[in-house]
N, C-alpha and C positions, 0 to 999 in steps of 0.2 A: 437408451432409456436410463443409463447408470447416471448420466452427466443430468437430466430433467429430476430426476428422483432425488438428488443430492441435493437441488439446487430447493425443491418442496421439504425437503427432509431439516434443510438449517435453516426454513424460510425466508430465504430469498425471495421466493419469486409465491405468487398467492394461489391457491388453488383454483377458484373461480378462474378462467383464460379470459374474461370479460376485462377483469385489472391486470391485464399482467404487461400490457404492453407501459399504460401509463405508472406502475410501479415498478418498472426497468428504469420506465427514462428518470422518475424521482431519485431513486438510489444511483446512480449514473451522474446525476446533476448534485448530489450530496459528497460521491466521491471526490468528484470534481472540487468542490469546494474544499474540503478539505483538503486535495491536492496544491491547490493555490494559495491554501493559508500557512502550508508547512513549508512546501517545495518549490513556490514561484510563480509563476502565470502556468496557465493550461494549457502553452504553444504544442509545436509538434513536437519542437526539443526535451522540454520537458514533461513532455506525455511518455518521453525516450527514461526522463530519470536525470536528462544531463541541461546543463546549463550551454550558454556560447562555450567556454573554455573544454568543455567536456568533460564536467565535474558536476557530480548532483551537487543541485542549489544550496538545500541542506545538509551537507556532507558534516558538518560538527554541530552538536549542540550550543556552541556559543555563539555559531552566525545569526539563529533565529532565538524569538524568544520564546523560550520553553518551560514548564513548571516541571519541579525536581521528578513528578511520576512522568510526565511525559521525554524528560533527560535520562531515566534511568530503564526507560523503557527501547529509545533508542540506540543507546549504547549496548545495553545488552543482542538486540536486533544486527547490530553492528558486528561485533563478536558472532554471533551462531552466524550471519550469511557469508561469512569470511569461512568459516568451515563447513558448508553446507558440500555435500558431494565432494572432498578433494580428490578422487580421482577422473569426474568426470570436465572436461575444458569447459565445458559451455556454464559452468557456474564460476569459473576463475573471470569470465569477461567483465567490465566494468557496467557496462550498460545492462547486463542480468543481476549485476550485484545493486545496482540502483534500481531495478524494479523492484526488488522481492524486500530492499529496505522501506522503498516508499507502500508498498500494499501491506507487508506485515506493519508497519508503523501504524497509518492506518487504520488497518484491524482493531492493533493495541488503544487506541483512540477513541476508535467507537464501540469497543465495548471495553470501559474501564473496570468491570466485576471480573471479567480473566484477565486484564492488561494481557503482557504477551509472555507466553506459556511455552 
């Protein structure tokens, strides 16, 4: 119940259960998009975080074009998931360190009143 109550609590997801299938797939299809505008195509690889080489797409602010909020938003995002849990391994891996860039990014994107906090 904790993970459904959360998800109504920041709404996400709508109370009515008549919309909720067709406002998953909208928001899902928005993530999506923005996934593609920052970080590359929406392949498997990059659903991963990583490109062929096995480096996120967008790994620096000056591969893609970015405006100085959305530049000083990922660098900061950059900075905290490099220290996010140091003593647990499974946050030192490259492919968890490119998801939690790409969904905080993200976040900070689409709602530019907190940018990323």
């Amino acid at each position: 119940m904790r993970c459904e109550s959360w998800k109504l609590l920041l709404d996400y997801t709508p109370i009515d259960k008549g919309q909720l299938e067709s406002t998953l797939e909208r928001k899902r299809k928005e993530y999506q998009a923005m996934v593609e505008k920052y970080f590359g195509d929406f392949t498997s690889e990059s659903v991963q975080g990583l490109g062929q080489d096995g480096h996120q797409k967008a790994s620096s602010a000056s591969e893609i074009s970015l405006s100085d909020f959305e530049r000083k938003n990922l660098k900061q995002i950059k900075i905290d998931v490099l220290r996010t849990q140091p003593d647990i391994a499974v946050f030192h891996c490259e492919q968890m360190q490119c998801m939690m860039n790409r969904i905080l990014f993200t976040l900070a994107i689409r709602h530019p009143a907190s940018a990323y906090v």
